[in-house]
C-alpha positions, 0 to 999 in steps of 0.5 A: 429120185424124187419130185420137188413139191412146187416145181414138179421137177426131178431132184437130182442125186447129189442136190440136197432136197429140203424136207418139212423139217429143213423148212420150218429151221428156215422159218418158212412157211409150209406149202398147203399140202405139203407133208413129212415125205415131200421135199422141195428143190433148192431153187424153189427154197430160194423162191420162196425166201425172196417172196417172205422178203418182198413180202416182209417189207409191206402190209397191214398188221395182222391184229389191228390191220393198220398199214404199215409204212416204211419207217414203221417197227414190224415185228415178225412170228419168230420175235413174238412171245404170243401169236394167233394160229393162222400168223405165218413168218410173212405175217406183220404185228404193229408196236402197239399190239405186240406191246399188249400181246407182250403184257397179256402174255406175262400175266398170263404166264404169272398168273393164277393156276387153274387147280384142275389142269395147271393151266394159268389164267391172266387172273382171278375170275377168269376161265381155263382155256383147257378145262373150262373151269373159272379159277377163283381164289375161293376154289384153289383154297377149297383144293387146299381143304378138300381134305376134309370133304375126303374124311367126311366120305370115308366116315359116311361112305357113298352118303359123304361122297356124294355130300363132297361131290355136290358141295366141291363139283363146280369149284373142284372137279377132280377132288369132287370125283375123289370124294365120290370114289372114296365113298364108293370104295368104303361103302363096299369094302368095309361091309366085306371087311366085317363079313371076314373079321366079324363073321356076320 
């Protein structure tokens, strides 16, 4: 037998304890603290859906903080496309900010793509939330180009990727650390390749 998390009491064979996984299926909050190996009891499961409910009813938006009345629209986590971390399943979002949430969302999710992660942005000009890096129209066609700077290191060697590496590290990281790569790898296996063929 185990005991119930909140209230401390013993679960009693045959009465189904509710785990971490059973809990956030009912869209509740988890206790602070509560891990995979706790379980709740069905009373304190009940408790907690009366008080999200009471709570449900009232409250200020949790963006803009406006109080919101009876008769007020209140949208709830489950119906957002996007929420802050800390918004919990009793937290209230308004019209207005769901609305803009909504519309950043959507240019966000058809946006351009950051060409080092896939990551997308709301547009041009903005920076990657993973990787840092500003996505430009000028750098995804650079990506496209990059070719060219990779050609450029297999004819020159360590000289050329380090020209493709300066010229293509702000813009493209992951094509600037090829370049370099190539350079190096031509620099040392084509001496080693003339060393056998060659006989120098």
């Amino acid at each position: 037998m185990t005991d119930c998390f909140i209230c401390k009491k013993n679960i009693r064979w045959g009465s189904e304890p509710y785990k971490a996984k059973v809990v956030n299926e009912l869209r509740i909050d988890l206790p602070i603290g509560f891990t995979n190996s706790d379980q709740i009891c069905k009373n304190c499961i009940k408790n907690l859906e009366k008080e999200q409910d009471r709570l449900r009813t009232q409250g200020n938006c949790f963006i803009c903080k406006k109080i919101l009345g009876v008769h007020d629209d209140k949208f709830f986590k489950e119906e957002l496309h996007d929420c802050p971390e800390n918004f919990t399943f009793c937290d209230l979002a308004c019209e207005e900010c769901v609305e803009k949430s909504d519309e950043k969302f959507w240019s966000r999710k058809n946006g351009p793509i950051c060409s080092k992660c896939d990551t997308h942005v709301e547009g041009y000009g903005n920076v990657c939330s993973k990787c840092g890096i500003k996505v430009t129209y000028e750098n995804q066609k650079r990506e496209k180009s990059a070719g060219g700077w990779y050609v450029l290191s297999i004819l020159l060697g360590i000289f050329g990727g380090l020209i493709g590496y300066v010229s293509l590290k702000n813009e493209n990281p992951e094509g600037a650390k090829n370049c370099l790569i190539i350079g190096i790898i031509v620099s040392i296996i084509f001496p080693i390749i003339g060393i056998i063929f060659l006989g120098i």
